[in-house]
C-alpha positions as CSV (number, residue, x, y, z in Angstrom):
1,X,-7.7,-60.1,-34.7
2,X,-6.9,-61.5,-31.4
3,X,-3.3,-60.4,-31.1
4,X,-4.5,-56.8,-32.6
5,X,-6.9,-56.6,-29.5
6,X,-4.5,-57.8,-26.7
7,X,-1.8,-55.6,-28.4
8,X,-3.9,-52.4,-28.1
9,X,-4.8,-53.3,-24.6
10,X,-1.6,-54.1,-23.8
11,X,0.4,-50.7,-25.2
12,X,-2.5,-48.2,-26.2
13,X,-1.4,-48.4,-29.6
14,X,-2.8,-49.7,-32.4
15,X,-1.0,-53.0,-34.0
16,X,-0.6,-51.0,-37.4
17,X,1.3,-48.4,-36.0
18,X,3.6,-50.9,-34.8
19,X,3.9,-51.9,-38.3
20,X,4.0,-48.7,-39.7
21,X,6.9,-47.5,-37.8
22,X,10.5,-47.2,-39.6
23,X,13.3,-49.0,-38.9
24,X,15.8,-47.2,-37.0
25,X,19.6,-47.1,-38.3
26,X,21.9,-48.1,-35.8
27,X,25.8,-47.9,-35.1
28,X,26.1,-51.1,-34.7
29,X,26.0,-54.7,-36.8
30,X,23.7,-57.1,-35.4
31,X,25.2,-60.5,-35.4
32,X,22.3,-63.5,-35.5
33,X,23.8,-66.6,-34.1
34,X,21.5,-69.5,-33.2
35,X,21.8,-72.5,-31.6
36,X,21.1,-75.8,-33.3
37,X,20.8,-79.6,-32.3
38,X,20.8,-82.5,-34.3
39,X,17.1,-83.8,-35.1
40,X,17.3,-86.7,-33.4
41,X,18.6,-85.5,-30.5
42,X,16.1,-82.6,-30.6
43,X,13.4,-85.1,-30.7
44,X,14.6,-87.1,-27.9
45,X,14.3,-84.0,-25.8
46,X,10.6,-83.8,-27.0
47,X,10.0,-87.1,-26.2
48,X,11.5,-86.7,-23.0
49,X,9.7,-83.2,-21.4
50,X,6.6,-84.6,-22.4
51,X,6.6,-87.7,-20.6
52,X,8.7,-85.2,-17.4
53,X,5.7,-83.1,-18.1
54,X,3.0,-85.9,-17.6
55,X,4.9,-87.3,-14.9
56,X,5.1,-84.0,-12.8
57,X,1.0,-83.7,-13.2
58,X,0.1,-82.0,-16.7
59,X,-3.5,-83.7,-16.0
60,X,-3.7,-82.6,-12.8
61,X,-3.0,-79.3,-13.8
62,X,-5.3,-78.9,-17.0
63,X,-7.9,-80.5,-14.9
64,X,-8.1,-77.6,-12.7
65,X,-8.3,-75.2,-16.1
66,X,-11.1,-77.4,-17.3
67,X,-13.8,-75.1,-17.3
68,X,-11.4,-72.0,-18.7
69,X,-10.7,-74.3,-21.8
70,X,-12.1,-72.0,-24.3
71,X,-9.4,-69.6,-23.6
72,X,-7.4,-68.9,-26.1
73,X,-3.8,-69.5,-24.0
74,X,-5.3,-72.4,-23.0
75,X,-5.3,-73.5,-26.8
76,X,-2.0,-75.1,-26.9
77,X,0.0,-77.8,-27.1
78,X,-0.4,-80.0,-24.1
79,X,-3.7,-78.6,-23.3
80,X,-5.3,-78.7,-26.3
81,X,-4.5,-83.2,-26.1
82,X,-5.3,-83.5,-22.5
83,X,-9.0,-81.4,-23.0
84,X,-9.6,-84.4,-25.9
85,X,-8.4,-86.8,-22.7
86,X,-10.9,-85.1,-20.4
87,X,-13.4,-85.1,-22.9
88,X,-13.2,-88.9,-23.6
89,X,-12.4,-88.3,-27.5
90,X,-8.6,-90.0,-26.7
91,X,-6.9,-92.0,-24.8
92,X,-4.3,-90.6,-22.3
93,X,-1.5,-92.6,-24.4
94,X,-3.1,-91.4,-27.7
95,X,-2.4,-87.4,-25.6
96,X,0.6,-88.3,-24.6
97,X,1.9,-88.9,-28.2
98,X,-0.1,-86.2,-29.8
99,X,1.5,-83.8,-27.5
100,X,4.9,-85.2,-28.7
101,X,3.9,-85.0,-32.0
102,X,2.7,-81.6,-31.9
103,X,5.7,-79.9,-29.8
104,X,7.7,-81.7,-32.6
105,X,5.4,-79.7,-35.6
106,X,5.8,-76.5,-33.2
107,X,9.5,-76.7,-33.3
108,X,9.7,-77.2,-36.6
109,X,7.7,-74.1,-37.4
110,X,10.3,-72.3,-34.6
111,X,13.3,-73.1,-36.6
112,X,11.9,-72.6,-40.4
113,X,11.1,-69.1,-38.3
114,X,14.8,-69.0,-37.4
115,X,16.1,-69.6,-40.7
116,X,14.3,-67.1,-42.4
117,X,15.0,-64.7,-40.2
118,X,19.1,-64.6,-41.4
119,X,20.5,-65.9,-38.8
120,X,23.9,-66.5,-40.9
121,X,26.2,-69.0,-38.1
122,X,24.3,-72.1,-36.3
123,X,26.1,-73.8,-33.4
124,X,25.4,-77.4,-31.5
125,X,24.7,-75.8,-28.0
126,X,26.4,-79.2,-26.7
127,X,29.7,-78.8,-28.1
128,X,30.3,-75.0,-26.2
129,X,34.3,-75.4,-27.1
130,X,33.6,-75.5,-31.0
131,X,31.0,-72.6,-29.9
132,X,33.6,-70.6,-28.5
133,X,36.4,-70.9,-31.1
134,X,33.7,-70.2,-34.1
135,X,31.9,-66.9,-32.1
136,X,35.9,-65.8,-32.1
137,X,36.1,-66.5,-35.6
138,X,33.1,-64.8,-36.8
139,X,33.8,-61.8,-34.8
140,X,37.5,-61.5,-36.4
141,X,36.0,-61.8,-39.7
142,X,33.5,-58.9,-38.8
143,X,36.2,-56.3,-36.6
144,X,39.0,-57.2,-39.0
């Protein structure tokens, strides 16, 4: 109901009509191409904002959105742990590894999203000359 509201706001338009509207034909393929690490790595990253993030002042920050924390942008990952931290439900490690956690569940949710979406060709955004030489590949395939 939320998004409904902020997307009428927002355009002027209801959300159904968004959802009504046909898809357009185009003269053109679309080629979906995503970019993939390996879960470990992926989760090292995690690990690794998070603790950037608390380092470069995510308390001091959420602190000063304390009394807006029933704003629903403000219901997020990161806030969300650090409001139980200000609140003395948790400790600040016990945040620190829920926010982890969480960002972990969220990305998770991101690329089952990804997948279903048909994206066809995944790529290990770390290895950009195997990148190159399969994009060249796929686009013979497709022109050819």
């Amino acid at each position: 109901m939320m998004r409904a509201l902020e997307v009428k706001r927002a355009t002027g338009k209801s959300i159904r009509e968004f959802q009504r509207r046909e898809s357009t034909t185009r003269d053109f393929n679309i080629i979906k191409i995503g970019l993939e690490l390996p879960k470990e790595t992926l989760h090292q990253q995690i690990n690794q904002r998070v603790d950037d993030m608390m380092q470069m002042g995510l308390v001091e920050e959420v602190k000063l959105l304390y009394d807006m924390r029933t704003l629903n942008a403000l219901q997020t990952v990161g806030y969300s742990e650090i409001f139980q931290y200000l609140d003395n439900e948790i400790s600040l490690d016990e945040a620190t590894e829920l926010i982890k956690v969480n960002t972990r569940h969220y990305a998770k949710r991101q690329i089952t999203w990804f997948k279903r979406s048909g994206i066809e060709h995944y790529f290990n955004p770390r290895n950009s000359t195997m990148i190159f030489s399969d994009v060249e590949k796929i686009l013979q395939r497709i022109f050819i």
